[in-house]
N, C-alpha and C positions, 0 to 999 in steps of 0.2 A: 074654588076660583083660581088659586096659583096652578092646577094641572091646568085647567084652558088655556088660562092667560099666557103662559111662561112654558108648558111643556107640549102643548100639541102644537104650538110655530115650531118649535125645535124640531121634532118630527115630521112636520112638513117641509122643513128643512133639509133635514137629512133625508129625505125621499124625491126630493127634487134635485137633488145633487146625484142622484144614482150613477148617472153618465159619467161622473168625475169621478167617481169612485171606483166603476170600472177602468175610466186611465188611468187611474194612481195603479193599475197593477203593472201596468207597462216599465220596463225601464226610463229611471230620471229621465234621460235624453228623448224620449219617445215623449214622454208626458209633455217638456218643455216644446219639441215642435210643433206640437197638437195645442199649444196657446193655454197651456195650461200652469199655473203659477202652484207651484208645488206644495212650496210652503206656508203661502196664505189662504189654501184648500184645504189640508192637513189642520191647520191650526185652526179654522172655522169648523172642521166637521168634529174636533175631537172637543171643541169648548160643547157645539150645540149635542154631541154624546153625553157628557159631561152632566149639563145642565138638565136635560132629559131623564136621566139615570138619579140624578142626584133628585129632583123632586120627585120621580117616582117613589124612591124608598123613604124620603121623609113622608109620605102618605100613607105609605101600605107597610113600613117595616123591612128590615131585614129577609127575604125569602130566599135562599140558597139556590142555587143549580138551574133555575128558569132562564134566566140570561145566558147560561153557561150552554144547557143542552137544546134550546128552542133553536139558536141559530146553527146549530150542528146537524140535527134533525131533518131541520129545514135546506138546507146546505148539502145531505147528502139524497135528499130527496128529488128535488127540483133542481140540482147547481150553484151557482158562483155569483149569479146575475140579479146586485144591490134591487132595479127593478122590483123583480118579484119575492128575494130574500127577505127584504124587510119588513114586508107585508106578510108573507108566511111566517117565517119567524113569532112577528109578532101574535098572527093567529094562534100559529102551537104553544107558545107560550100562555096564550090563555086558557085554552084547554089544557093544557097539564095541569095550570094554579087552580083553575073550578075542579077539575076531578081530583086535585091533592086535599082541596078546602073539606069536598065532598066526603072524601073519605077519612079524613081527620074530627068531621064531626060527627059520623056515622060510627069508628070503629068501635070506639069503646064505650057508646052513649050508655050513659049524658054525659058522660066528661070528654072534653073536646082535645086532641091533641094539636099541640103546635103547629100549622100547617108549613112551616118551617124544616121541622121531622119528617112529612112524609115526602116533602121534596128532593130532602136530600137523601132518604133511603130509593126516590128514581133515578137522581142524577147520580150518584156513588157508581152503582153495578155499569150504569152506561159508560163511565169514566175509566174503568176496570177495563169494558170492551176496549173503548179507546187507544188504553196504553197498552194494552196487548197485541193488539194490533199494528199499531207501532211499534211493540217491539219483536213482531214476526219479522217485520219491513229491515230492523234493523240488526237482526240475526240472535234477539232474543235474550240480549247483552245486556243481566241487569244487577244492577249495584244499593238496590233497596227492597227489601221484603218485610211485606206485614204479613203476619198469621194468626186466626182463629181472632180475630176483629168482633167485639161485641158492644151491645149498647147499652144503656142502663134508663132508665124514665118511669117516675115514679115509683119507684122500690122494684121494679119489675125490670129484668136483665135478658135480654132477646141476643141470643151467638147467629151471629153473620156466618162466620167459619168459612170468610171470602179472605182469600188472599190476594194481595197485591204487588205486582213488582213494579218497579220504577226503572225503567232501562233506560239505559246511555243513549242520549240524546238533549238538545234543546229547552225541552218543554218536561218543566217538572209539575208533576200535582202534589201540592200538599194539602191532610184536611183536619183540620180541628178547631176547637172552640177559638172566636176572639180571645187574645194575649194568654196564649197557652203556649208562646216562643216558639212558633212553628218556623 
């Protein structure tokens, strides 16, 4: 009853605001000709995000990299344009969580793995792309390296043997367990 009640207004919220969302990328002064009030636009779509997000994961848990990779996906698939972003988005995101569910109950039947797990062994590699990518763009300038990365789940230890670098720039990923001081 609280997703009805409480979380799909917030979402229809935030999809009815698309057109504002596309101004807010304009410059301040552009947004403010256009009759648009910045701050109490800003602060309305980031509670009803907020709020949205937050009852989702008290329902479903914890699930890593769906929020992370659905609108990136999405985003380099179709563009920029909240319109039909948020609705794609939300779609890939659910087909990635059904075929993560799928295969987490599937892999090692009958014991089921964290669907947690296999999320984030799709979002990790995609994230990898990512910063690589960015860091071609930014001449490949990097100041953090991981090597020969592996996992460990249920007495059984799986080598990734993925390296990562983290290049100079803005936007850092870090990834590890809650309160392991990242």
């Amino acid at each position: 009853n609280i997703v009805f009640f409480s979380g799909i207004p917030c979402v229809i919220l935030l999809f009815s605001q698309h057109n504002k969302i596309n101004i807010l990328n304009l410059d301040s002064k552009q947004v403010k000709s256009l009759g648009i009030n910045e701050r109490k636009t800003i602060t309305l779509l980031i509670i009803a995000s907020t709020l949205s997000s937050s009852i989702a994961v008290s329902q479903t848990g914890i699930i890593g990299f769906i929020g992370l990779v659905a609108p990136h996906i999405s985003r380099m698939a179709w563009g920029t344009n909240p319109k039909y972003l948020i609705p794609q988005a939300s779609l890939i995101g659910a087909i990635i969580l059904l075929s993560s569910d799928i295969i987490a109950k599937t892999i090692l039947s009958p014991t089921e793995i964290p669907v947690g797990l296999i999320t984030a062994f799709l979002g990790f590699p995609f994230f990898v792309h990512l910063l690589r990518k960015e860091g071609k763009k930014m001449g490949n300038k990097s100041y953090i390296s991981l090597d020969n990365i592996s996992l460990k789940f249920n007495n059984s230890s799986f080598k990734l043997f993925a390296n990562l670098d983290v290049i100079e720039s803005e936007k850092i990923l870090l990834i590890g367990p809650n309160g392991s001081g990242k």
